[in-house]
C-alpha positions as CSV (number, residue, x, y, z in Angstrom):
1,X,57.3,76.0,38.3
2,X,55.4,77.0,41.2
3,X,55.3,81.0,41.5
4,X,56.7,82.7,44.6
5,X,54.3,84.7,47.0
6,X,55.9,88.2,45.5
7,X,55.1,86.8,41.9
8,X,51.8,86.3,42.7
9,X,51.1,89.7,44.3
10,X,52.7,90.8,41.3
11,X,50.1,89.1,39.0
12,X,46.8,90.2,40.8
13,X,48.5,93.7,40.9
14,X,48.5,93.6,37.1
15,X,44.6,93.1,37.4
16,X,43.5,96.1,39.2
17,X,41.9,98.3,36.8
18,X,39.5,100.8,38.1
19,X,36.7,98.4,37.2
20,X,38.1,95.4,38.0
21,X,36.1,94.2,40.7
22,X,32.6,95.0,38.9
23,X,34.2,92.8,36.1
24,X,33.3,89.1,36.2
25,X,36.1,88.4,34.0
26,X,38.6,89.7,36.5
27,X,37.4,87.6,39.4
28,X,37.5,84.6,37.4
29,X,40.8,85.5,37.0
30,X,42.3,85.8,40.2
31,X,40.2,82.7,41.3
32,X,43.3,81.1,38.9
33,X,45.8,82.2,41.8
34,X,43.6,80.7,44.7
35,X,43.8,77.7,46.1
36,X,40.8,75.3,45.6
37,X,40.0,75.6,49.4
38,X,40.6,79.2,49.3
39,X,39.8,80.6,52.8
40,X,37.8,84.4,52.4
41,X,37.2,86.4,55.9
42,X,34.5,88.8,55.1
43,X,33.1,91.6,58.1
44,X,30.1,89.7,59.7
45,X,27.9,92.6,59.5
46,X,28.0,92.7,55.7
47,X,25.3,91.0,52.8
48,X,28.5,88.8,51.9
49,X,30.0,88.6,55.7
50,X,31.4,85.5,56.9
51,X,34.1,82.9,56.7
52,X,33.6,81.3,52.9
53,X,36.0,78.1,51.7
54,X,36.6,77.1,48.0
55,X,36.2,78.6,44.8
56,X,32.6,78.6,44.3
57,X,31.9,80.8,47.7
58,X,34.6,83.1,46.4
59,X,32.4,83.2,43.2
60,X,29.2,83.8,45.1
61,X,31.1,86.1,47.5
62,X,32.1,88.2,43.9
63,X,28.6,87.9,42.7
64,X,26.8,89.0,46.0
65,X,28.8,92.3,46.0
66,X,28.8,92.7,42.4
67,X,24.4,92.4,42.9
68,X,24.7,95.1,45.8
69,X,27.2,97.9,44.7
70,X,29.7,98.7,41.7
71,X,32.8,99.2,43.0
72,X,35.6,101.1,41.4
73,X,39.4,101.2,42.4
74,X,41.0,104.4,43.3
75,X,44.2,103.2,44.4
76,X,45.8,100.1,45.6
77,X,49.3,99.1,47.9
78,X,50.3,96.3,49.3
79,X,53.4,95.2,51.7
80,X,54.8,92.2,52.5
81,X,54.5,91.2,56.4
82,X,55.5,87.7,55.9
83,X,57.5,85.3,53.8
84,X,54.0,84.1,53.1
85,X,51.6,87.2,54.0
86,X,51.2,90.1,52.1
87,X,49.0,93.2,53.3
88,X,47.2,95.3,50.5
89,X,45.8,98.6,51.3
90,X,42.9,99.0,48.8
91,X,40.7,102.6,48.5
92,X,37.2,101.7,46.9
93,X,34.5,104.0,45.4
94,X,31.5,101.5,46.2
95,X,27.9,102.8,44.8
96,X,25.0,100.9,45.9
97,X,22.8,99.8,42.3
98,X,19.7,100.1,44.2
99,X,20.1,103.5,45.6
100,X,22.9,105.3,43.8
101,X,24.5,106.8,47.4
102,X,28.2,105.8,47.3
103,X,31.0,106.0,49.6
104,X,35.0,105.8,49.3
105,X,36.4,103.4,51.9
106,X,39.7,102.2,51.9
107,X,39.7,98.5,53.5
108,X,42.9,96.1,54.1
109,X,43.1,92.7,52.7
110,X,45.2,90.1,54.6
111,X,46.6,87.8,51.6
112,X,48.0,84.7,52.6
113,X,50.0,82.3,50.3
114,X,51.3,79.0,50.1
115,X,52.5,76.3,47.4
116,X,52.5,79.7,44.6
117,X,48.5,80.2,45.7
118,X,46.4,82.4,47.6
119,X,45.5,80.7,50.4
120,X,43.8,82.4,52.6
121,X,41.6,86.3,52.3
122,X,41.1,88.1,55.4
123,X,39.3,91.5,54.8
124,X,39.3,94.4,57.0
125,X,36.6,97.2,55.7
126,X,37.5,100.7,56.9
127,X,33.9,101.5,57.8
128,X,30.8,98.6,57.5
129,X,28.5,100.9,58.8
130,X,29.1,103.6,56.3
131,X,29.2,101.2,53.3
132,X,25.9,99.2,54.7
133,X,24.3,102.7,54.9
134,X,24.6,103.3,51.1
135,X,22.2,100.5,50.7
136,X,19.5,102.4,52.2
């Protein structure tokens, strides 16, 4: 039975624990609700910018910001905009591993989904500059 687009909001809501994005377990998990050609929008000016397709640039993706900062949650939201696009308002504590400065941004995620998968990831970072500044 496929899953509805509110059901699968519902089930990567579950996931987010504070530490859930510095927790390759987690992302493996929510790569479960992607599509295999999973579109993910990234700011340009980031280490991990760029438009990335399928699973294994999700992974990288993941893995790239995992290598540069741990990143905690500190509160999450989401709406729905669409019957198949949902919004989610996340606030994240990123610390850079190679300097220790942090910052708390909160950044928007564009979620779409289609056939009871994610689809399609377009992210929206509050502030690039001040994130790309904790790296030094």
């Amino acid at each position: 039975m496929e899953l509805t687009p509110a059901r699968v909001m519902e089930t990567l809501a579950a996931s987010w624990r504070p530490d859930a994005m510095s927790d390759p377990v987690t992302a493996e998990r929510w790569a479960t609700l992607f599509a295999d050609d999973i579109v993910l929008v990234e700011p340009e000016s980031l280490p991990h910018g760029g438009v990335h397709r399928g699973l294994d640039a999700f992974r990288a993706v993941q893995a790239g910001m995992r290598e540069h900062w741990e990143q905690r949650i500190e509160g999450t939201e989401y709406w729905r905009c669409a019957a198949d696009l949902y919004a989610l308002r996340i606030v994240i504590r990123w610390t850079a591993r190679a300097t220790g400065r942090s910052v708390v941004l909160p950044m928007i995620d564009l979620i779409r989904i289609r056939g009871g998968q994610i689809i399609e990831v377009e992210a929206f970072v509050h502030d690039t500059k001040a994130l790309l500044d904790t790296l030094g």
